[in-house]
KEZASE-802336 format. One record per residue (C-alpha): residue in one letter; x, y, z. Coordinates in steps of 0.5 Angstrom, whole numbers, plus 500, padded with zeros to 3 digits. Layout:
! KEZASE-802336
AXYZ/...
This chain:
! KEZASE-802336
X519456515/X519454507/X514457503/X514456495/X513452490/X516446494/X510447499/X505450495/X502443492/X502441499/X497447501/X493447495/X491439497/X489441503/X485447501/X481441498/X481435502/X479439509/X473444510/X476451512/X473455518/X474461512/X477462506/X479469504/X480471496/X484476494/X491476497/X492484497/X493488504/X486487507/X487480504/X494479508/X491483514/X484478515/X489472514/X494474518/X488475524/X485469523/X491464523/X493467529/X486466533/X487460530/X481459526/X483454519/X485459515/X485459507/X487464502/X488465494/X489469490/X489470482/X495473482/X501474486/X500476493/X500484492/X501484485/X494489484/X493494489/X497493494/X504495490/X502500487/X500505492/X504513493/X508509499/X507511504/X502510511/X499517512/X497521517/X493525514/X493532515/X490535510/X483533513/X485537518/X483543513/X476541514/X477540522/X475531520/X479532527/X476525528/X479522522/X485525522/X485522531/X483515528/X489515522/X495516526/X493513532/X492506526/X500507523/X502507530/X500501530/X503499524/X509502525/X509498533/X508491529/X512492522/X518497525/X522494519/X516497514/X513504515/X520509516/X518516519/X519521514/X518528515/X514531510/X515539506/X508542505/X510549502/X504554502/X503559496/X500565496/X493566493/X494558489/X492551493/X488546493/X489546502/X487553502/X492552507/X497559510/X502560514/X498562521/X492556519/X498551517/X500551523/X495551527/X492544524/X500541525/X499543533/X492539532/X496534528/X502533534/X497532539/X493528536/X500523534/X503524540/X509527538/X508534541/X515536544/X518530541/X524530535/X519529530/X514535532/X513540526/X517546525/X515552520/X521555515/X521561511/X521562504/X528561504/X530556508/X525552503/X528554497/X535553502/X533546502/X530545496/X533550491/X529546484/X521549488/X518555484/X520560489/X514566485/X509566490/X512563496/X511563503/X515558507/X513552509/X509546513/X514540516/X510534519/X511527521/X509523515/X511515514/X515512508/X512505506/X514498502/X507496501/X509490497/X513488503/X508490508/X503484505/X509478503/X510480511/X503478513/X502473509/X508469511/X506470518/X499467517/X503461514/X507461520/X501461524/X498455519/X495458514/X494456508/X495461503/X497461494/X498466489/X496464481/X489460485/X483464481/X475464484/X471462478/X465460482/X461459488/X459452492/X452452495/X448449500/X441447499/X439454502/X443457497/X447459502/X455460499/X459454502/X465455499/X469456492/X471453486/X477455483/X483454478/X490454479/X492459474/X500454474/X497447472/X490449470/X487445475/X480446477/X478443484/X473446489/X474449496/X469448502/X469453508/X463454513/X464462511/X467466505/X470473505/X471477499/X477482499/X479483492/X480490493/X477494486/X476486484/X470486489/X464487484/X468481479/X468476486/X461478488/X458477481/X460469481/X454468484/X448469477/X443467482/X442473485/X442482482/X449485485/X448492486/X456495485/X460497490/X466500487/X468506483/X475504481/X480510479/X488510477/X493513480/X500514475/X507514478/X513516475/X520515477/X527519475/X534520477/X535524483/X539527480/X535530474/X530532481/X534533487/X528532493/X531531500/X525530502/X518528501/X514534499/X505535498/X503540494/X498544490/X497542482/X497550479/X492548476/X486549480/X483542479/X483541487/X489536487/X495535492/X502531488/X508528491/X515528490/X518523494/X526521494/X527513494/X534510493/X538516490/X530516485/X526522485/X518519484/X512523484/X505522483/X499521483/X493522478/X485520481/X481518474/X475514473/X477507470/X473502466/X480498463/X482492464/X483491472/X489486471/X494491469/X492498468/X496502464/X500509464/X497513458/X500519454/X495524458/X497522465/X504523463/X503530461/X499532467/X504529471/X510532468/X506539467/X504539475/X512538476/X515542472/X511547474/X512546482/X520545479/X521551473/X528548473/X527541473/X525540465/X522533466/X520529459/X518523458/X525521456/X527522464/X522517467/X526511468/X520506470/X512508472/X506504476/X500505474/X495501481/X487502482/X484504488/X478500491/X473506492/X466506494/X462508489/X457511494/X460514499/X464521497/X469524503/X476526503/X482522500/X489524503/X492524495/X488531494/X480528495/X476534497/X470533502/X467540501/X469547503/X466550509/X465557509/X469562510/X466565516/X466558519/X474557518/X476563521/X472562527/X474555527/X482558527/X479563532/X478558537/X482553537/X487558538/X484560543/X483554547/X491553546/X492558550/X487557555/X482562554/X476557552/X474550555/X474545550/X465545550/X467552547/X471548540/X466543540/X460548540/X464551534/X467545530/X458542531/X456548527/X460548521/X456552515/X458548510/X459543503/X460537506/X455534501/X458528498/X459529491/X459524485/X462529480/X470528481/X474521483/X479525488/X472527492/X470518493/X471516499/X477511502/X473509507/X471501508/X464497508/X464490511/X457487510/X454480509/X451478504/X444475503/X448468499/X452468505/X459472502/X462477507/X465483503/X470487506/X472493501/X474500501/X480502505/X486504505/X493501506/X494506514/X487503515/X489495513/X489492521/X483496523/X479493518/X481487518/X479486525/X473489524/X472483520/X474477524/X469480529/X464480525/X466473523/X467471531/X460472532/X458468526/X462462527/X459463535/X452463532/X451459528/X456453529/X458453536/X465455536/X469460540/X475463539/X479469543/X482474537/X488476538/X490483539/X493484533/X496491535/X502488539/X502481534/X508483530/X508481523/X514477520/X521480520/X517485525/X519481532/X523487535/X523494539/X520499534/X523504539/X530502537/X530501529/X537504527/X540500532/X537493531/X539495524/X546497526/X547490530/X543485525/X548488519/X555487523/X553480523/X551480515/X558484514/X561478518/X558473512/X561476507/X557482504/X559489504/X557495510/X552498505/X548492504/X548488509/X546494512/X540495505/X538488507/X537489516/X533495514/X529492508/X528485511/X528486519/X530480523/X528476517/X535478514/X538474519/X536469516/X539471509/X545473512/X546465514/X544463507/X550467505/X554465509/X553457507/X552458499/X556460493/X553466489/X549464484/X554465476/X553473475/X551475481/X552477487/X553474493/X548479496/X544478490/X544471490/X543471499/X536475497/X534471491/X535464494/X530466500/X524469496/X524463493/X525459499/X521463504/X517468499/X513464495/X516467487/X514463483/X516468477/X522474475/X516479475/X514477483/X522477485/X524483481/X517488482/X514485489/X520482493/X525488492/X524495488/X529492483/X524495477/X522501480/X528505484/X534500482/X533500474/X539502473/X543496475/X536492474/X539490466/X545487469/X542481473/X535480469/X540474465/X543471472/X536471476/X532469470/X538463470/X538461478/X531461478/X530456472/X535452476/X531452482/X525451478/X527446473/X525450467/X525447460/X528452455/X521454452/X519455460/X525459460/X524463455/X518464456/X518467463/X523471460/X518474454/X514475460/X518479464/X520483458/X513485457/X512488464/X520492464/X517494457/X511497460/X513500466/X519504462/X514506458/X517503452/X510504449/X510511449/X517514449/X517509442/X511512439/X507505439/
């Protein structure tokens, strides 16, 4: 099904000439996730957003779909319930997206934000299994000795050592997890486009929002969108949307922070596997190292930001934290600033009211010390049947404890979401994280249901979205690897080689049979390859890129993890696309200037240059 630039016109004179059943702003993942929902059970969907779909937040995460054993440190044995039970969902309807990736968590004596030893660790990852649902499987969690660590992972700081934790965890493509919503909202009828920016509200004689008035950010077009209701999901935006409407005082919501994110070659940092570990220095912070396409990167900061949401920037002082926190966990590693091939610097939506704990090293307090050993006590107990499970709940409800919120550090703000409906009308659904996207979003279309039930009479049967595959996802999430195996012969036979046709069935799922069939009937584009050019001529027909960045930074991980091979095809894209597009020589070179800008800032021109 096309959708681009050929389509978008289209779209953008329907989202003016017919009154929508609702109309989402913001086109990150909670955007995709209410957009996909609400196509599907039917309602007349619209969606814009200012940038590219993805472009904010959503692309700019560690990567992965937690489970979030670390709350397990505080016994959140709910939360932790909750998270595995939602990225088995997410796992069901994208198999092509969250990947299993077995997490290393190596416990140090005396130092570390999880407090964590090598009996509690344990304990918490038995609690975790069961919760997940992989006790006894090949994914359950094993332990290793000190020198089985350092056997697998040599570069890890070996003073202080204990061994270590392995745990199920997921590795993410997020950007790919919401051009797959939003192509199955449109699939589904929706009627969605990036670069359409919100710029003010319509109102009825009740002052009731009605719709929107908003300009398209391509030609410069204002026109107006009319829908029976509204909903806001512009992630750290929110506040910003809420704010278009100068009738009324807007409380703020939000409590944005930064997270960096470097990249290096593998090689400089040889990680076989995803490891969490304490900072050193005693700040209450958990980072990552994570290895992706023969790259090594690692993160994250959690600052309070007051910048420029539309790009924020990696600054010298992240940098330096970053590679302190590295070369420290890595003695041998000596990481500069030289080594960093590209970065990423995203906000997260935080709810500025509610403090709890954050997978990425957020805190929800201490309990004591008394409470934690008998909380280890009984749980062990219970596995071994001496106590009943009344005797761990008697336990787990008389925690003393810190568990106050905070307002102090930015690690220590919630992830947790609100969905309201404001006094105007507009519906705000904020917060979250990308493990929650599904479950939010159906929240939401119930809430939305129930008005459109109350108030103007219709009725819709939501679908259940926890078996409604995404684009791309329309196959067995049990068999993968074989999907992926079966879908890449049939790449091989269109004239690519094993390697990528095999990169291209992972990445895309089913939908890389659709690239394979564009390989098969085209000549490659002049400078690239004809995989290269397979991939580039479906963005643009089927993923809506409008621009180098949208193809380059959101629709593959060229910049991010391939910046080695990344300068060699910048000319030829560049060139395919202005054909496509029909791009004059100052339009071309135009995008061209654009790109450089932000290939500039994710290679951290402007530091390792001293601007």
């Amino acid at each position: 099904m096309v959708f681009s630039i050929k389509t978008r016109q289209e779209t953008i004179g329907k989202l003016q000439a017919e009154e929508l059943d609702l109309l989402i702003i913001g086109g990150g993942i909670t955007g995709a996730g209410v957009a996909l929902q609400a196509a599907a059970t039917g309602l007349k969907t619209g969606l814009i957003e200012m940038q590219d779909f993805a472009e904010g937040t959503s692309s700019r995460s560690t990567k992965l779909v937690h489970g979030g054993i670390r709350y397990l440190k505080n016994f959140d044995v709910e939360v932790v319930a909750d998270t595995v039970t939602e990225r088995a969902v997410v796992q069901n309807i994208a198999p092509h997206i969250p990947k299993p990736d077995p997490m290393l968590l190596p416990i140090y004596e005396g130092e570390g934000a999880t407090t964590f030893n090598m009996f509690s660790v344990k304990v918490a990852m038995d609690l975790y299994d069961q919760l997940a649902g992989v006790t006894g499987t090949k994914f359950a969690n094993y332990t290793l000795t000190p020198e089985e660590v350092l056997e697998r992972e040599p570069f890890l700081k070996s003073e202080g050592l204990k061994g270590a934790g392995v745990y199920l965890d997921f590795r993410n493509n997020d950007a790919r997890l919401v051009i797959d919503n939003i192509k199955k909202a449109h699939e589904d009828g929706g009627l969605l486009a990036s670069k359409v920016k919100a710029v003010g509200f319509l109102y009825d004689d009740n002052n009731q929002i009605i719709g929107v008035k908003a300009r398209d950010l391509v030609t410069d077009e204002v026109f107006e969108i009319k829908a029976k209701l509204v909903i806001n999901t512009a992630g750290p935006w929110v506040d910003k949307v809420r704010n278009l409407n100068f009738k009324r005082a807007v409380v703020p919501q939000m409590r944005p922070t930064k997270g960096v994110h470097l990249v290096v070659d593998a090689k400089k940092l040889p990680v076989p596997q995803p490891t969490y570990f304490d900072t050193g220095k005693h700040d209450g912070r958990m980072v990552f190292a994570i290895p992706r396409e023969d790259k090594t990167y690692f993160g994250t900061t959690d600052t309070d930001y007051q910048g420029e949401y539309t790009e924020p920037k990696v600054t010298q002082e992240d940098v330096d934290y970053l590679l302190d926190v590295i070369n420290y966990r890595y003695p041998n590693a000596n990481i500069t600033l030289d080594d960093i091939e590209s970065s990423w610097a995203g906000l997260r939506p935080l709810l500025s009211g509610n403090a709890g704990s954050d997978y990425n090293g957020g805190d929800n307090g201490k309990i004591t010390d008394a409470s934690f050993n008998k909380v280890i006590e009984v749980v062990t107990n219970y596995k071994e049947n001496k106590v009943n499970r009344l005797d761990v709940e008697e336990v787990l409800n008389n925690l003393e404890s810190s568990l106050e919120e905070k307002t102090s550090s930015p690690s220590s703000v919630s992830r947790g979401s609100n969905l309201e409906r404001e006094e105007d009308g507009l519906i705000t659904l904020s917060g979250g994280k990308i493990t929650d996207y599904r479950k939010m979003a159906e929240g939401a279309m119930k809430l939305i249901l129930d008005i459109l039930a109350k108030d103007y009479d219709m009725s819709f049967e939501l679908i259940d979205s926890k078996d409604y595959s995404l684009s791309g996802g329309e196959f067995d999430a049990s068999k993968v690897e074989e999907t992926v195996a079966e879908n890449a012969k049939i790449g091989i036979a269109a004239g690519l080689s094993e390697a990528e046709a095999t990169y291209i069935a992972d990445y895309y799922g089913m939908n890389s049979l659709k690239i394979f069939e564009l390989a098969k009937a085209m000549t490659p584009f002049a400078g690239l390859s004809l995989a290269e050019s397979a991939r580039l001529q479906y963005a643009l027909e089927e993923e809506m890129v409008l621009t180098p960045a949208d193809y380059f930074v959101r629709r593959t991980n060229h910049m991010l993890f391939k910046r080695d091979e990344l300068d060699g095809i910048i000319e030829p894209v560049i060139d395919a696309m202005a054909n496509y597009f029909g791009w004059n020589d100052a339009t071309k070179a135009e995008q061209a200037e654009t790109f450089a800008e932000v290939l500039a800032e994710s290679d951290l021109k402007y530091l390792k240059e001293g601007e």
